[in-house]
NUVOGU-699422 format. One record per residue (C-alpha): residue in one letter; residue number from 1; x, y, z. Coordinates in steps of 0.05 Angstrom, whole numbers, plus 5000, padded with zeros to 4 digits. Each point is the difference from the previous one (the first is absolute). Layout:
<nodes>
res=A n=NUM u=X v=Y w=Z
...
</nodes>
This chain:
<nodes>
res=X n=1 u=4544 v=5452 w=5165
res=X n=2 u=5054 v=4979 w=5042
res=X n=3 u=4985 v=4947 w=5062
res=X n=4 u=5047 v=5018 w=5067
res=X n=5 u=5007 v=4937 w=5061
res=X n=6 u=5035 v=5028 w=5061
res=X n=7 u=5030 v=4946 w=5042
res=X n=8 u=5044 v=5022 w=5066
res=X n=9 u=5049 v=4957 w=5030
res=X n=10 u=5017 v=5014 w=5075
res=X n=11 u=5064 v=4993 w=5018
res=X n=12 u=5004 v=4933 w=5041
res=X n=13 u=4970 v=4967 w=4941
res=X n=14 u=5051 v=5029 w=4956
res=X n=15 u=5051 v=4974 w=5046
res=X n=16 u=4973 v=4940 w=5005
res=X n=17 u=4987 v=4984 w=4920
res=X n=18 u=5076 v=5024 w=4994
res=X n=19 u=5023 v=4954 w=5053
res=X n=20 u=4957 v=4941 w=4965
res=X n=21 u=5047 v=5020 w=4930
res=X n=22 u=5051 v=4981 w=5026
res=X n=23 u=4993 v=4929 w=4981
res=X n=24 u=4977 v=5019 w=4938
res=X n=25 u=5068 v=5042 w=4985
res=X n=26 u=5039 v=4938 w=5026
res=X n=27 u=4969 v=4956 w=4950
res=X n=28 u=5007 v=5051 w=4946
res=X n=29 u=5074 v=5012 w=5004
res=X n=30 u=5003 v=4908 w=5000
res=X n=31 u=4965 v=5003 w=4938
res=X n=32 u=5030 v=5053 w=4974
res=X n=33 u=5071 v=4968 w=5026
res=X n=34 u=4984 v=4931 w=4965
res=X n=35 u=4987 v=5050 w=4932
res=X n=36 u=5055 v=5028 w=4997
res=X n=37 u=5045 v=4929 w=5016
res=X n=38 u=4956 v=4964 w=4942
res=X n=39 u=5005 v=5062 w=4948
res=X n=40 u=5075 v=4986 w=4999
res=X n=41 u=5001 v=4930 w=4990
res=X n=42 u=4958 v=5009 w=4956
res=X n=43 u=5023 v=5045 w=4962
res=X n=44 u=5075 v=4969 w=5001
res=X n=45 u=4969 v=4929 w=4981
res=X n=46 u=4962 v=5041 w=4943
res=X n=47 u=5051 v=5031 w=4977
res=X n=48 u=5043 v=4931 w=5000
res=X n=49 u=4946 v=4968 w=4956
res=X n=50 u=5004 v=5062 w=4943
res=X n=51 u=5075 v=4988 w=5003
res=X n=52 u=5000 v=4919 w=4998
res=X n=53 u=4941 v=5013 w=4937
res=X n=54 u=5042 v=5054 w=4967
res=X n=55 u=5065 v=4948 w=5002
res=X n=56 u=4959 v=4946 w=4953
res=X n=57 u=4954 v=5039 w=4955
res=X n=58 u=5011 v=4999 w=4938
res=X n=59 u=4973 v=5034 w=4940
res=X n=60 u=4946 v=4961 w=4949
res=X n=61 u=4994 v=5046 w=4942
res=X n=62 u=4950 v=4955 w=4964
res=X n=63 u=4934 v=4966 w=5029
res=X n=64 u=4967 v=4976 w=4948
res=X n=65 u=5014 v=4924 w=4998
res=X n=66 u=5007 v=4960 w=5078
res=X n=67 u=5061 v=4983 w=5010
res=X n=68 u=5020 v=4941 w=5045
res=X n=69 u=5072 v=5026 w=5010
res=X n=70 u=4967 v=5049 w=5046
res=X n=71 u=4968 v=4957 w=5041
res=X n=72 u=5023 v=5025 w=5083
res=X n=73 u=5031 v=5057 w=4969
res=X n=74 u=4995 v=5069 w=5020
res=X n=75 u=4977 v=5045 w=4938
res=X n=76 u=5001 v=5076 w=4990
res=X n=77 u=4960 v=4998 w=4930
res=X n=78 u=4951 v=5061 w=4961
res=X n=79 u=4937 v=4974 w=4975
res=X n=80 u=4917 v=5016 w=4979
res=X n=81 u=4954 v=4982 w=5056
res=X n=82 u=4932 v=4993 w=4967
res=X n=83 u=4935 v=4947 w=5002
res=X n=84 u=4943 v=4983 w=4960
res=X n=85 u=4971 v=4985 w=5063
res=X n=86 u=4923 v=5051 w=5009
res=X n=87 u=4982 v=5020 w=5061
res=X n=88 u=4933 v=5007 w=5028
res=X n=89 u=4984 v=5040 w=5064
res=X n=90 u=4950 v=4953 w=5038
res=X n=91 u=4950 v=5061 w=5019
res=X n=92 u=5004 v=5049 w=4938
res=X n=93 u=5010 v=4948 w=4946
res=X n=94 u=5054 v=5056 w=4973
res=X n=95 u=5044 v=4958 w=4957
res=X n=96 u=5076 v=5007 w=4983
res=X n=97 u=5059 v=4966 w=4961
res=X n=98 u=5057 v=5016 w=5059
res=X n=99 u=5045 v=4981 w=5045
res=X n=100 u=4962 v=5034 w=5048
res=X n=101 u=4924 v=5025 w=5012
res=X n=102 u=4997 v=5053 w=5063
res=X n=103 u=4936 v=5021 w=5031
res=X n=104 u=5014 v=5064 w=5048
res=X n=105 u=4933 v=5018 w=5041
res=X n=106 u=4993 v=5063 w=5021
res=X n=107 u=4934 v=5026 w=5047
res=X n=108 u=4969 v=5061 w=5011
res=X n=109 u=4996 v=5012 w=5085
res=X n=110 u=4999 v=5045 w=5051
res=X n=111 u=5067 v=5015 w=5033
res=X n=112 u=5015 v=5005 w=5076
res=X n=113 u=5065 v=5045 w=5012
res=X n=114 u=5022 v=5028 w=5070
res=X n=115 u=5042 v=5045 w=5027
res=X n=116 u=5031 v=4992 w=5077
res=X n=117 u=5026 v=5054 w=5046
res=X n=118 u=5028 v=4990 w=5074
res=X n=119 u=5002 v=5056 w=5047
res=X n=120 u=5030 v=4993 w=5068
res=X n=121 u=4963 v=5027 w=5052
res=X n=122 u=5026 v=5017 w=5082
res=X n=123 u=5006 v=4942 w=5039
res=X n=124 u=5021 v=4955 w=4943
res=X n=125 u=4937 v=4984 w=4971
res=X n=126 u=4998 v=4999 w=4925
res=X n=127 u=4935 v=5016 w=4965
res=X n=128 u=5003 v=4973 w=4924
res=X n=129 u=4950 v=5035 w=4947
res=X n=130 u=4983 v=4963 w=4940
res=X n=131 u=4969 v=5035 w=4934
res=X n=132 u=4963 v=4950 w=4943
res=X n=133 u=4987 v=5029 w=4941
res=X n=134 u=4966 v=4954 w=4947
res=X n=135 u=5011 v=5003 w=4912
res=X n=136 u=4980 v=4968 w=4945
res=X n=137 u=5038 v=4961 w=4954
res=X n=138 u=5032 v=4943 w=4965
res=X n=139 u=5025 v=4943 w=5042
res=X n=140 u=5039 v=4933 w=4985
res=X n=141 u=4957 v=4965 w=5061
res=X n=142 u=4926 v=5006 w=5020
res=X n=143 u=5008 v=5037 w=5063
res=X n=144 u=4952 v=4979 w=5056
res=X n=145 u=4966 v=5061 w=5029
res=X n=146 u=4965 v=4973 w=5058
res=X n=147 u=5067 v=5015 w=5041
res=X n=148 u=5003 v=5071 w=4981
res=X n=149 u=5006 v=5047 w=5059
res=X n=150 u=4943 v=5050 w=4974
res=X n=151 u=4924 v=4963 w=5010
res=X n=152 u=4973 v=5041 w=4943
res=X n=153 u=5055 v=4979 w=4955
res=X n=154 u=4988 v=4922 w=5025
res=X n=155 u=4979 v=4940 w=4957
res=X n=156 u=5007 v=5047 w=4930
res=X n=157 u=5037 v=4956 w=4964
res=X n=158 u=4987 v=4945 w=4951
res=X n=159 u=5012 v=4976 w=4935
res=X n=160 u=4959 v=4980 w=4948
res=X n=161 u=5035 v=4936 w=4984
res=X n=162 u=5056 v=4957 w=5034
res=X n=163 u=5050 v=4991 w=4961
res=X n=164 u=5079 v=5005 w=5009
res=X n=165 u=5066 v=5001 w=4963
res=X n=166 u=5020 v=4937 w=4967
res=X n=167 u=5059 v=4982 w=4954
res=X n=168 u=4998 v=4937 w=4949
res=X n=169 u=5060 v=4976 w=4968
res=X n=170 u=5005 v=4956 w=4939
res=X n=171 u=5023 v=4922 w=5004
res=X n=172 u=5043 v=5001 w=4943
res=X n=173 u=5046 v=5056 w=4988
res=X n=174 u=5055 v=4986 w=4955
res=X n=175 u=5068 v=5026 w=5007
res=X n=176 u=5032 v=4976 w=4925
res=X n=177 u=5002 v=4917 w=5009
res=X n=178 u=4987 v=5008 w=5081
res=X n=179 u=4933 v=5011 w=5037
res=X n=180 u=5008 v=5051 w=5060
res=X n=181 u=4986 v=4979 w=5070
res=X n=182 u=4967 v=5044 w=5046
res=X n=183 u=5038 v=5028 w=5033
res=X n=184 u=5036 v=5034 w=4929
res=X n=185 u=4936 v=5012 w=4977
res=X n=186 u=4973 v=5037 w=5065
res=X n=187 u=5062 v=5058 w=4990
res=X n=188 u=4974 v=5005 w=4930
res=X n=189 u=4987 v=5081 w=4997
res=X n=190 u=4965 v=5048 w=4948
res=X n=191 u=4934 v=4994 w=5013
res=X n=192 u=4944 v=5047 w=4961
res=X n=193 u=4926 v=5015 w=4997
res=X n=194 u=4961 v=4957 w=4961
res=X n=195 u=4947 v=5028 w=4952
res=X n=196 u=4933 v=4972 w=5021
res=X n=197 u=4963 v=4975 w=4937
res=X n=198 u=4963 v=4950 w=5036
res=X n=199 u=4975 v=4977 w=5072
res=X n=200 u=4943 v=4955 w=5034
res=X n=201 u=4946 v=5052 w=5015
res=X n=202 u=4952 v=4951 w=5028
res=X n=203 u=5060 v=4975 w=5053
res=X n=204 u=5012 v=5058 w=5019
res=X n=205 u=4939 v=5015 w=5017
res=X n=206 u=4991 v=4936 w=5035
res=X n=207 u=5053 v=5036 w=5053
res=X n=208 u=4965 v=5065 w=5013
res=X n=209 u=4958 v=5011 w=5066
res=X n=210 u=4971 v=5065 w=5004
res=X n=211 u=4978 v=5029 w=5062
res=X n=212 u=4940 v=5039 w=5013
res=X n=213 u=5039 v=5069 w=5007
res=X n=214 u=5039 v=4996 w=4941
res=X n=215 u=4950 v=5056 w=4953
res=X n=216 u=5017 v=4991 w=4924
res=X n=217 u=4948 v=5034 w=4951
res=X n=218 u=4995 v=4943 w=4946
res=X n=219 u=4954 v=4952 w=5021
res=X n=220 u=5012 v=4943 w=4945
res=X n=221 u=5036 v=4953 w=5049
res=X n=222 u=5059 v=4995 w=5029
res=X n=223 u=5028 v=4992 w=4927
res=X n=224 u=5003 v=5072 w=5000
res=X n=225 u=5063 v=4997 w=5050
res=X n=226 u=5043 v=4972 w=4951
res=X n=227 u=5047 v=5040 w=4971
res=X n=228 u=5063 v=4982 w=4948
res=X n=229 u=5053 v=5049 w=4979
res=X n=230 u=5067 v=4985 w=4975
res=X n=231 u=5030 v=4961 w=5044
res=X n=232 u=4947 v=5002 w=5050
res=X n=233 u=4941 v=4974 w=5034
res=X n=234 u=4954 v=5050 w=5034
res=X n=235 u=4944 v=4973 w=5062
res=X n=236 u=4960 v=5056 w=5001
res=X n=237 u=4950 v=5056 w=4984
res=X n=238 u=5038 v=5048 w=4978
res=X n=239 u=5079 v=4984 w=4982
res=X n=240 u=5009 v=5088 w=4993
res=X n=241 u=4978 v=5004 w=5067
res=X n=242 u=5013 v=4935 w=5054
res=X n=243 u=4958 v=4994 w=5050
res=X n=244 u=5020 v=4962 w=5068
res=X n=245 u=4989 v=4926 w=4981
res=X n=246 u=5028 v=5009 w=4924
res=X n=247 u=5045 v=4949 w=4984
res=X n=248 u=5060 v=5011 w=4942
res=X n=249 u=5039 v=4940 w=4974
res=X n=250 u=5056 v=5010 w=4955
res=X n=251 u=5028 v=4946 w=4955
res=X n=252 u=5077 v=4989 w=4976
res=X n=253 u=5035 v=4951 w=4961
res=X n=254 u=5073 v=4977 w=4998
res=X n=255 u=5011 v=4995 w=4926
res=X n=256 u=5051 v=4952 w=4975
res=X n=257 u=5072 v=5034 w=5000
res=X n=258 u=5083 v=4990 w=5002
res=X n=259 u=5031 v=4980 w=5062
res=X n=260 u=5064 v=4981 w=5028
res=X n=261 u=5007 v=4948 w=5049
res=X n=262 u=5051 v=4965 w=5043
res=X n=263 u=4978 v=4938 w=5025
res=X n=264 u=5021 v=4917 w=5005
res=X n=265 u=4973 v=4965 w=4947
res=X n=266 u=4955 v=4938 w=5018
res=X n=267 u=4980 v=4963 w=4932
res=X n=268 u=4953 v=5040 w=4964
res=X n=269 u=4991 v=5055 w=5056
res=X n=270 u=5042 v=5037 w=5060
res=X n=271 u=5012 v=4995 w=5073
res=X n=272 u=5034 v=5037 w=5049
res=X n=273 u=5074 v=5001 w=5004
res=X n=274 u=5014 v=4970 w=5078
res=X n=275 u=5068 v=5023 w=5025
res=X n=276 u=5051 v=4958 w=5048
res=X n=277 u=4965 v=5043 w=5059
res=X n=278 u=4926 v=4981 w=4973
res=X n=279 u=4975 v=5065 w=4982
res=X n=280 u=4975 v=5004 w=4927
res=X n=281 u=5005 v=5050 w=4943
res=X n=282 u=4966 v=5015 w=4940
res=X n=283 u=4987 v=5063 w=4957
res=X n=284 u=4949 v=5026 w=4952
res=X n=285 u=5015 v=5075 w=4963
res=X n=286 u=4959 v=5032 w=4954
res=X n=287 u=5032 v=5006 w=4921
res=X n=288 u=5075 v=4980 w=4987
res=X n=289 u=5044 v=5008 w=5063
res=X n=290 u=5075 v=4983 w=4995
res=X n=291 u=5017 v=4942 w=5061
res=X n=292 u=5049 v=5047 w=5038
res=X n=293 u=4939 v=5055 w=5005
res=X n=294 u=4954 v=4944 w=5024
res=X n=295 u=5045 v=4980 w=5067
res=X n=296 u=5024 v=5076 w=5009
res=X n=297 u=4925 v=5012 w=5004
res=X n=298 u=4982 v=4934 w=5044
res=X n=299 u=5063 v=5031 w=5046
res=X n=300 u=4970 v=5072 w=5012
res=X n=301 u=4924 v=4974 w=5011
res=X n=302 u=5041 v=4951 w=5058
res=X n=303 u=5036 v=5056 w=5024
res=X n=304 u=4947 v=5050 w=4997
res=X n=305 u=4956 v=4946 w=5038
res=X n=306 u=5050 v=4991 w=5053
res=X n=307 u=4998 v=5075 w=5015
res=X n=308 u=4931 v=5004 w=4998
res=X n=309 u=4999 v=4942 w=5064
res=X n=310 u=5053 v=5041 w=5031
res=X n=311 u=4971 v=5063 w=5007
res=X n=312 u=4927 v=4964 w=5012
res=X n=313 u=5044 v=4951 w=5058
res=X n=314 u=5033 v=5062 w=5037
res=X n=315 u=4936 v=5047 w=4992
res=X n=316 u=4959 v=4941 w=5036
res=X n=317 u=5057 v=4996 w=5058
res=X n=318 u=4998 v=5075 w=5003
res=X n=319 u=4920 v=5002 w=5018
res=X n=320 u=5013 v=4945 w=5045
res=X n=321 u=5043 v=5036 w=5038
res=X n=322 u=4965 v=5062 w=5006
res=X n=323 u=4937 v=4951 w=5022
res=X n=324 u=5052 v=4986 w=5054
res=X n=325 u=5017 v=5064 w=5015
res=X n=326 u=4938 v=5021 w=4997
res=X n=327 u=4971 v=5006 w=5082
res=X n=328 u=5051 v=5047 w=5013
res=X n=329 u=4981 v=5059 w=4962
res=X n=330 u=4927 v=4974 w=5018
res=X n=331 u=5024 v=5004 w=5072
res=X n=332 u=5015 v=5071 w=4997
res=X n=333 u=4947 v=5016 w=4952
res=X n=334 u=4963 v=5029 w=5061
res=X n=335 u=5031 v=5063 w=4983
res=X n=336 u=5001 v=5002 w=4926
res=X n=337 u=5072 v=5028 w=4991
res=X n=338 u=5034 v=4960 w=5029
res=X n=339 u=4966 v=4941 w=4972
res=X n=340 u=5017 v=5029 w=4930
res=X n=341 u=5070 v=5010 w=5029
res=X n=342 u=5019 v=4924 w=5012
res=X n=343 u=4950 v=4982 w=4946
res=X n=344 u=5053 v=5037 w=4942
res=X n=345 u=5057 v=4974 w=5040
res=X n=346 u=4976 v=4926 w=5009
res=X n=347 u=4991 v=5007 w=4923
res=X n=348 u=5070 v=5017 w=4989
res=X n=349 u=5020 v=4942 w=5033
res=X n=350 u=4952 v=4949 w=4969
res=X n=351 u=5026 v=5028 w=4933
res=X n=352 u=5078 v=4983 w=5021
res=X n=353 u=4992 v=4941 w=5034
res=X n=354 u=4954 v=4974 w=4958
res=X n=355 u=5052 v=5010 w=4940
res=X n=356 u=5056 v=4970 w=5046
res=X n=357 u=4957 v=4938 w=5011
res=X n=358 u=4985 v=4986 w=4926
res=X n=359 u=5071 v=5017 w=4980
res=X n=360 u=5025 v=4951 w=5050
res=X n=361 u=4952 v=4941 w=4978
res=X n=362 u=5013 v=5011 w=4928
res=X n=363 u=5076 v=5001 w=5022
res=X n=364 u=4995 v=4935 w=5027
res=X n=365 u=4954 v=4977 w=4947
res=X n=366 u=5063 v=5008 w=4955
res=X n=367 u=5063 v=4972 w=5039
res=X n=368 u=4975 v=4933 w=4972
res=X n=369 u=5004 v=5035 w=4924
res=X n=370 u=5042 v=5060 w=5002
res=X n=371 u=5042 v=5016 w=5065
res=X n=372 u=5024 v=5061 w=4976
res=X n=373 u=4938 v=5026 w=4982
res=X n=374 u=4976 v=4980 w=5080
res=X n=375 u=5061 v=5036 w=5025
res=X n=376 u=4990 v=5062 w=4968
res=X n=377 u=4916 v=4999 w=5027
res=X n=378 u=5031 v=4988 w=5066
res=X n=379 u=5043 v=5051 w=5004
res=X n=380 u=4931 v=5049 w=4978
res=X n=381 u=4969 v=4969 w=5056
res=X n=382 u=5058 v=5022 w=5043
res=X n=383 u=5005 v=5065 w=4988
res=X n=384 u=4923 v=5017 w=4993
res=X n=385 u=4996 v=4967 w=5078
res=X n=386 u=5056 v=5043 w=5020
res=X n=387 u=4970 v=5063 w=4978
res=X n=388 u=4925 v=4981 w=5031
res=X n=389 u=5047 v=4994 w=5059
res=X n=390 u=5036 v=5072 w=4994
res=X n=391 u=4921 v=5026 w=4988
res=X n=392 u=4990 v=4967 w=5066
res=X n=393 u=5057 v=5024 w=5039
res=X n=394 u=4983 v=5081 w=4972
res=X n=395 u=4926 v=4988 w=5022
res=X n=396 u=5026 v=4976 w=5072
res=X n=397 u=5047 v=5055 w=5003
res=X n=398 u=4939 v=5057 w=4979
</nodes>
């Protein structure tokens, strides 16, 4: 059954809390003005070091025997990652010869979800009606359900055992002659369920608490609460049908497998390749990936990155604005319309300016690096300001 709060808002204090945002919308559009000047260094200076790496790989095609000739140099080489190395989960005692043991924890909770609407009212007041409506189900998190807005739904949660996700990675894994570091090892990929053969009952049961309202029908200890399937560990009564409490932890390995890397050799190992500007570069792809594919691909994931802070940069200046903006449409909001009015309008404008603003500080993010590229975002900006300005002139003129 759904749970409704009603809150109203009279219009002063609207006014008021708008007024207060200001500052807030100030700061945002700093921030956001400092992210959009440091995603283009960035990504210029990133894009330098892929270019300076590129210029002095070169190709090993065998990796079997060290080689001191290498020593400094940059290689681009195909090889078998594996270890003899087991691994050993410190709770479950499940047991693995990998690259990589995974524990994922998973826990069976109540969820909280809500659902806002804001209705004007005469006089500029807003009144705000919230609905909670509450579900069952799977969650990466315990969720802490003394906070919940609905008392009856209050203090539901908990789990049967505390526990979370945890990743071990093996010492020693071998790349032919060479030992990866960690930080090749880490972008190792591929990982699958394990099979569990084997686990340490009597630890895990070492971990359970069971509370007083948590009914199960078996009553020969909590032993009965242990459940293994597959790749699976199962903390409760019945794994067919959770309960709120039941915990499910799934188990993966990384088995060993072919890579191709491009790193700087460093004796028996790698390091990061550190350009002129002091940015570093390094890759790791799954199987056998030609050199050329491995910087086209380190190119796009810069470039896609750099749009990704772009659009993130002028979305934030965007809501800033419109936090500045903001007490005018509250102003009028004393008869609704016309609130709504200036409210669409002021959006308008916090959309254009907002787009002039970033294109401008991206423009002269990139005189230092690419003056044409700054002339033609200026010239954007330009125009975009002298159509808000037309828009302005029509509206003066209506």
């Amino acid at each position: 059954m759904a749970y409704t709060e009603t809150h109203y808002t009279s219009w002063f204090d609207r006014l008021k809390n708008s007024v207060a945002g200001i500052l807030t919308g100030i700061a945002l559009i700093a921030f956001a003005t400092w992210l959009l000047w440091w995603n283009e260094g960035d990504t210029f200076k990133t894009a330098g070091a892929i270019g300076e790496a590129e210029l002095v790989t070169q190709d090993v095609p065998d990796i079997s025997n060290l080689n001191s000739e290498l020593e400094g140099k940059v290689i681009h080489a195909t090889g078998f990652a594996t270890t003899d190395e087991v691994l050993n989960d410190p709770i479950f005692g499940i047991k693995a010869t990998a690259i990589k043991l995974e524990r994922d924890v998973e826990f069976y909770q109540w969820h909280e979800n809500s659902r806002t609407e804001k209705r004007k009212k005469l006089g500029g007041g807003e009144e705000e009606i919230t609905t909670y409506t509450y579900d069952k189900g799977w969650s990466s998190s315990k969720i802490n359900s003394s906070n919940f807005h609905d008392p009856s739904y209050r203090d539901k949660n908990f789990t049967l055992a505390d526990v979370d996700d945890n990743t071990i990675v093996a010492q020693n894994v071998k790349f032919g002659a060479y030992k990866l570091p960690s930080f090749l090892k880490n972008q190792i990929g591929g990982a699958k369920p394990i099979t569990i053969n084997e686990y340490d009952k009597e630890a895990i049961k070492n971990i359970l608490h069971v509370p007083s309202n948590y009914v199960y029908t078996n009553f020969n200890g909590v032993e009965a609460l242990i459940h293994a399937s597959g790749s699976v560990i199962y903390l409760g009564a019945e794994p067919s049908n959770p309960k709120i409490g039941d915990v499910r932890i799934t188990f993966k390995e990384t088995p060993p497998a072919d890579i191709t890397i491009i790193a700087q050799v460093l004796r028996d190992t790698f390091e990061e390749f550190r350009a002129s500007n002091g940015y570093r570069f390094s890759r790791l792809s799954m199987g056998t990936v030609g050199q050329a594919t491995m910087f086209e691909d380190a190119r796009s994931e810069n470039n896609l990155m750099a749009w990704v802070f772009r659009a993130v940069g002028a979305a934030l200046v965007m809501i800033g604005l419109g936090m500045i903006f903001k007490p005018l449409s509250v102003l009028l909001d004393v008869i609704p319309i016309l609130g709504d009015i200036v409210g669409a309008g002021a959006g308008v404008v916090s959309f254009i300016l907002g787009l002039v603003w970033s294109l401008i500080v991206i423009a002269i993010a990139w005189l230092r690096y690419r003056p044409l590229v700054a002339g033609i975002l200026i010239a954007v900006a330009v125009v975009l300001m002298i159509l808000l300005r037309g828009k302005g002139k029509k509206a003066k003129e209506f």
